[in-house]
N, C-alpha and C positions, 0 to 999 in steps of 0.2 A: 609632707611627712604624715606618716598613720599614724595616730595615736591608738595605743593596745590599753584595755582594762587590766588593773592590778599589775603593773610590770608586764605583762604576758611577752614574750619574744614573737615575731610573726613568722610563720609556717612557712615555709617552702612548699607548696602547691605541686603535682607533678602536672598535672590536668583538674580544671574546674571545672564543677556543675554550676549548672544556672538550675536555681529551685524556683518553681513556680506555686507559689502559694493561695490556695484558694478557699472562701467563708461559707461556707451553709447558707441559704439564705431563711434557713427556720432555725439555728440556735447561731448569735452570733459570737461564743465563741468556741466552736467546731472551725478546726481548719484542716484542710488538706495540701498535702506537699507533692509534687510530681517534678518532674525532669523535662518538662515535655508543657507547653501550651495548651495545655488538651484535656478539658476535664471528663471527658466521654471513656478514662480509663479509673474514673474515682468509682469506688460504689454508689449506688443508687440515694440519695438523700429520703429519710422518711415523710411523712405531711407533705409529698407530693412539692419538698423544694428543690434547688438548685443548687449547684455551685456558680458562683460568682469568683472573677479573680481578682485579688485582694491584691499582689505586688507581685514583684522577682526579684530576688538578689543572688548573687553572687557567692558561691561558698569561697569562706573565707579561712577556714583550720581553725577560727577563733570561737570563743563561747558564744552561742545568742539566745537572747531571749525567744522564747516561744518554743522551739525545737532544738534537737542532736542533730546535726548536719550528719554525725556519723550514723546514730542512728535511721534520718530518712535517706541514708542513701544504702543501708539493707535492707528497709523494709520496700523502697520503691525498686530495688533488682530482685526482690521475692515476690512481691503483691503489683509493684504498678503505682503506690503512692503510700504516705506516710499520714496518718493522722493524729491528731494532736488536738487540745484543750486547752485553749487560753483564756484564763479569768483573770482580771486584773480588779484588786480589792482597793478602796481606797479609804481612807477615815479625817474625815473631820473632826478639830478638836477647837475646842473654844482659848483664846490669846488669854 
């Protein structure tokens, strides 16, 4: 059984992408999105780094954190891949 955030109902899918998500290796949180194993269709990385790939998943119709599913699947049929900015903040607080 799926469990969905907030009630959400799950999607009916016609066809799914697999997103190949991949890190900068000079800002770690720069990510790039593509359709495709293949980072030789990202732009160039500046400071002479890399992409590295970070995971895959499955689109899912549901929210996720880090990207629009909808979003990188227009930007990667315009450009070739999707990029995106992940910071995660955290704070410590004294009990």
């Amino acid at each position: 059984m799926k469990i969905l955030r907030n009630g959400a109902k799950p999607h009916k899918l016609k066809s799914t992408m697999t997103f190949y998500i991949f890190q900068a290796s000079t800002d770690s949180s720069l990510f790039a999105v593509t359709d495709a194993n293949d980072a030789t269709r990202i732009l160039e990385r500046p400071k002479n780094g890399h992409w590295t790939l970070f995971k895959s998943v499955e689109e899912s119709g549901q929210p996720r954190i880090g990207f629009s599913e909808s979003e990188a699947k227009s930007d990667i049929k315009d450009h070739g891949y999707h990029l995106t900015r992940v910071q995660i903040s955290t704070k410590e607080s004294a009990a």
